[in-house]
Wavefront OBJ file of the C-alpha trace (Angstrom):
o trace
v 3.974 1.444 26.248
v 6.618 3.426 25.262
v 7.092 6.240 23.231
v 8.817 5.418 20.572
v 7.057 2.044 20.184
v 4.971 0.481 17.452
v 2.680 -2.434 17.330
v 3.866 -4.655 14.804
v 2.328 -7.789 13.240
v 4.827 -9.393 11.572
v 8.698 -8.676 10.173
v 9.273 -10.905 7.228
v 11.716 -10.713 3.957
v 9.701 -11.878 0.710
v 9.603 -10.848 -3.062
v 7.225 -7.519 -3.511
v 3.902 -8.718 -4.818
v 3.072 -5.473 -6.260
v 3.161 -1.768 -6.915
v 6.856 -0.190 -8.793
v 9.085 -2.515 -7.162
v 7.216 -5.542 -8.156
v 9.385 -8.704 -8.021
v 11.618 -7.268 -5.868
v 13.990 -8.684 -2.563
v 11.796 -6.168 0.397
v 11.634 -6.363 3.805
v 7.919 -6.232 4.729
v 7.392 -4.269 8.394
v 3.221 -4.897 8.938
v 2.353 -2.763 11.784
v -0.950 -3.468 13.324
v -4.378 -1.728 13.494
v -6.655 -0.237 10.444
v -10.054 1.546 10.928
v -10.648 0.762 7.563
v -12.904 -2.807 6.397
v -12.881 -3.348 3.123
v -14.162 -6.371 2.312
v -11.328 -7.516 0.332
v -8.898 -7.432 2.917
v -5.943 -9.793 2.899
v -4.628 -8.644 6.058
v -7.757 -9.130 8.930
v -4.985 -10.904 10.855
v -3.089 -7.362 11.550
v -6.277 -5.856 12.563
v -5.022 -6.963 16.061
v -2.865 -8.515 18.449
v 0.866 -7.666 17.569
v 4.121 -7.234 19.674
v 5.320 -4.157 21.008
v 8.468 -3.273 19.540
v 10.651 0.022 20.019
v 11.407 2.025 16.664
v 15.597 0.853 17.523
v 13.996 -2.981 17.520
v 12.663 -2.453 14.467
v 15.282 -1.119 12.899
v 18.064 -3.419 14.261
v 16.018 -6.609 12.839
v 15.353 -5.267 9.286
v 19.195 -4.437 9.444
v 19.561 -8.036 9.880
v 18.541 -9.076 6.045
v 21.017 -6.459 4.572
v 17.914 -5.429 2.199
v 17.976 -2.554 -0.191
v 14.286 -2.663 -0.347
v 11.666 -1.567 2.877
v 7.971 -1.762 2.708
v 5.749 -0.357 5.807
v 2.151 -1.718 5.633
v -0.509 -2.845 7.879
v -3.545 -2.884 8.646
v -2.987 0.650 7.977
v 0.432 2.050 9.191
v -0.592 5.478 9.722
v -3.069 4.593 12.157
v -0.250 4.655 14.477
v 1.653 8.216 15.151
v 4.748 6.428 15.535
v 5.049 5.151 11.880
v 5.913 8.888 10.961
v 9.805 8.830 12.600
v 9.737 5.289 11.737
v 9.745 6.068 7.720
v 12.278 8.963 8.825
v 14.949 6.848 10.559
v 14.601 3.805 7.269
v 15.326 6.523 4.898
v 17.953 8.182 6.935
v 19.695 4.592 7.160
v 19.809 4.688 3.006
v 16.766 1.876 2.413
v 14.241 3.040 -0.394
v 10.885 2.742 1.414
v 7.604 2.261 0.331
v 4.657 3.159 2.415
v 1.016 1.113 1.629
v -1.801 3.579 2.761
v -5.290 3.053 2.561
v -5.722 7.195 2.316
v -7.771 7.542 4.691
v -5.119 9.301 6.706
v -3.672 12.495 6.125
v -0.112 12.353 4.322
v 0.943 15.721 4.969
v 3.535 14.711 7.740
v 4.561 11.341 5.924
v 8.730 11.823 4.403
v 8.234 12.916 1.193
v 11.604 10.992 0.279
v 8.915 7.745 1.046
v 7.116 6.174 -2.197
v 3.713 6.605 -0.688
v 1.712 3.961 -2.379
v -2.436 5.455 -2.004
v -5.136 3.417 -2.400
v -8.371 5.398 -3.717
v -10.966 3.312 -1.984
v -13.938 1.872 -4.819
v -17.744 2.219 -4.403
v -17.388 -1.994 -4.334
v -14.747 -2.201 -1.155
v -17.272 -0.709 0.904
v -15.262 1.812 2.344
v -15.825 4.668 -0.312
v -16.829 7.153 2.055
v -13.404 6.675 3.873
v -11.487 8.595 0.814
v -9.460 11.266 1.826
v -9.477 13.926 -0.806
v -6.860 16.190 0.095
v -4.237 13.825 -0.118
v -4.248 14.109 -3.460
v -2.550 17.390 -3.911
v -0.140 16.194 -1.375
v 1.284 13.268 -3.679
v 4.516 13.847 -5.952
v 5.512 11.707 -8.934
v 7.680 9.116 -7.501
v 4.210 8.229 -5.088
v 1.895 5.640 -6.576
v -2.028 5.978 -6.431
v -3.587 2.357 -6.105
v -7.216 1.267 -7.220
v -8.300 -2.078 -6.256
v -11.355 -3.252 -8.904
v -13.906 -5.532 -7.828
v -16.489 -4.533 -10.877
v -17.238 -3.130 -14.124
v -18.463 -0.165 -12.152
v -15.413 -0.160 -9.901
v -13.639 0.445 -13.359
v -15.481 2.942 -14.799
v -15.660 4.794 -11.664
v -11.881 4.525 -10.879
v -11.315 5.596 -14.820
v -13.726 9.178 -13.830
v -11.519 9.448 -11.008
v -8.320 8.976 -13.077
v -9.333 12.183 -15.451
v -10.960 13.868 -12.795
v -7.577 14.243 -10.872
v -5.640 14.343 -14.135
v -3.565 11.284 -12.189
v -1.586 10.605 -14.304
v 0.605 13.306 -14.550
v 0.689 13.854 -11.103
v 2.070 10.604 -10.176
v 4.355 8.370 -12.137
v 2.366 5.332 -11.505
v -1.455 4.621 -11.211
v -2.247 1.034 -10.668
v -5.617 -0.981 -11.370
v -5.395 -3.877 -9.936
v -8.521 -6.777 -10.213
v -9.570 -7.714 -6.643
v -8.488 -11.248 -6.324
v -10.790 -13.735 -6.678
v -13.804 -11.294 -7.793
v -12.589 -9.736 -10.824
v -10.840 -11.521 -13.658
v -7.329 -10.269 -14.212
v -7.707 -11.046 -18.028
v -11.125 -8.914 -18.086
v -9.963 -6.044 -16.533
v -6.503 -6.497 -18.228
v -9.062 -6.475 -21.753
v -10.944 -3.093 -20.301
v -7.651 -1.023 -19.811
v -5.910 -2.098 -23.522
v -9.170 -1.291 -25.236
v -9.825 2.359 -23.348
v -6.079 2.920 -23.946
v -5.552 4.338 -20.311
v -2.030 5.455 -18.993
v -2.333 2.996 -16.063
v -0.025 0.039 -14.747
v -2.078 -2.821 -14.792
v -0.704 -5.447 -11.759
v -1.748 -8.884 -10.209
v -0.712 -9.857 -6.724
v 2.059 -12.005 -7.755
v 2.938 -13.287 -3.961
v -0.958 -14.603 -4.126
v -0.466 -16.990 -7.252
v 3.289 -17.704 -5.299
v 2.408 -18.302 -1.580
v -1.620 -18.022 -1.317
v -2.924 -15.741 1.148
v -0.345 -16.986 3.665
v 1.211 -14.459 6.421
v 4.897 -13.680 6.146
v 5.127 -13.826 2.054
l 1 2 3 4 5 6 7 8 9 10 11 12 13 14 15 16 17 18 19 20 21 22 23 24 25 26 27 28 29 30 31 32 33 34 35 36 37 38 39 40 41 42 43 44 45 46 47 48 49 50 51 52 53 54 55 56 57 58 59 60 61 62 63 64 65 66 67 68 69 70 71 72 73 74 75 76 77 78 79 80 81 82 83 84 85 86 87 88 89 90 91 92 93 94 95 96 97 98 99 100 101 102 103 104 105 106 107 108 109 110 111 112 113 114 115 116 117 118 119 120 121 122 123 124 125 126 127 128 129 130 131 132 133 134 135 136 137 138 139 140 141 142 143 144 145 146 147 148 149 150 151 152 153 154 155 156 157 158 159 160 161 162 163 164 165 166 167 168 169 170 171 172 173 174 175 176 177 178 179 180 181 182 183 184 185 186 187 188 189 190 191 192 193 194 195 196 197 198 199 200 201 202 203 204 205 206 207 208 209 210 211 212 213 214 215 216
C-alpha cells in the first residue's frame, strides 16, 4: 500500500442518474468500502475487492474521457482518508465534482468547492442510527441533502426532518427520491405535489436505462 493510494471499484463514463447534474456526460470514480448496510443498496459489489490505484492513476485515466463532469462514490468514499486530496487534485484540474456520501462521515475536511451530495439515512434503510448530525451545519447551498423513501413513514419522517433543519434554505437542493422497487415513484411523486414541499423530486434514471448493472 501506498500512501497516496485508493481502493477503487470501478472507473466508468455514463450519463448521471441523479442528483443536480441529472442527465449529464460524468465520469463515475467508485472507490471501495462502506460501513454502512442499508438494505437498499445498489452498490454491495464495492463493499469489497477493488484495485489499488495511486491518486496520479486515477487522475491520468479520468483525464482520458476529456469529461467536464466527476462524480466520487462508493461504497462510501470517505471511508477512505485518501478520498480527501483526491477531491482536491479533480477540482484543482478544473472538473466540477460531486461527492455521494452516506453522512455518516464527518465533512468538515471534504473541499468545500465539491457538491457534497448527503444522504440523511430513513428509519426504513435500517441504518438510521448511522446519521451524522453535525454535518448539517457544515453544508453550503451548492451541496445537496439526499433522502431515499422506502415508506409513507419514511416520508413523513424525512418531511419533519426537512422543517426541522429548515433544509431548504440551507442547501439549494433537497432530493426525495422513492427507493426503487419499494416505493412507487408516482405515489411519492403524488405526496410531495399535494404537501407543496420545496423538494426536487428524482428517479434513478440509469436504473430504468441500464438496470442495476455495474459501470452505468
Amino acid at each position: 500500500m501506498t500512501d497516496d493510494s485508493l481502493r477503487i471499484t470501478e472507473i466508468f463514463y455514463s450519463l448521471q442518474g441523479e442528483a443536480r447534474t441529472l442527465g449529464r456526460p460524468t465520469v463515475f470514480v467508485r472507490l471501495t468500502g462502506c460501513p454502512l448496510r442499508c438494505h437498499y443498496c445498489d452498490s454491495e459489489y464495492a463493499f469489497h475487492g477493488g484495485e489499488r490505484m495511486t491518486l496520479a492513476s486515477i487522475l491520468e485515466q479520468v483525464a482520458g474521457y476529456q469529461p467536464q463532469y466527476i462524480c466520487v462514490t462508493g461504497g462510501e468514499p470517505l471511508a477512505q482518508p485518501n478520498c480527501l486530496p483526491l477531491l482536491t487534485q479533480l477540482c484543482d484540474a478544473g472538473y466540477s465534482v460531486s461527492l455521494e456520501t452516506s453522512g455518516a462521515m464527518p465533512l468538515d475536511e471534504a473541499d468545500t468547492r465539491v457538491s457534497r451530495v448527503m444522504d440523511l439515512k430513513t428509519p426504513d434503510s435500517g441504518e438510521l442510527d448511522k446519521n451524522r448530525w453535525e454535518n448539517i451545519p457544515l453544508l453550503q447551498p451548492h451541496d445537496q441533502v439526499k433522502f431515499v423513501l422506502c415508506s409513507r413513514g419514511d416520508y413523513e419522517w424525512a418531511k419533519f426532518k426537512l422543517d426541522e433543519y429548515r433544509l431548504a434554505e440551507r442547501v439549494d437542493d433537497v432530493l426525495f427520491s422513492p427507493s426503487f422497487g419499494q416505493l412507487e415513484p408516482r405515489q411519492l411523486a403524488d405526496w410531495i405535489v399535494e404537501d407543496n414541499l420545496p423538494v426536487r423530486f428524482q428517479i434513478q434514471i440509469h436504473k430504468l436505462l441500464w438496470g442495476d448493472a455495474p459501470g452505468y
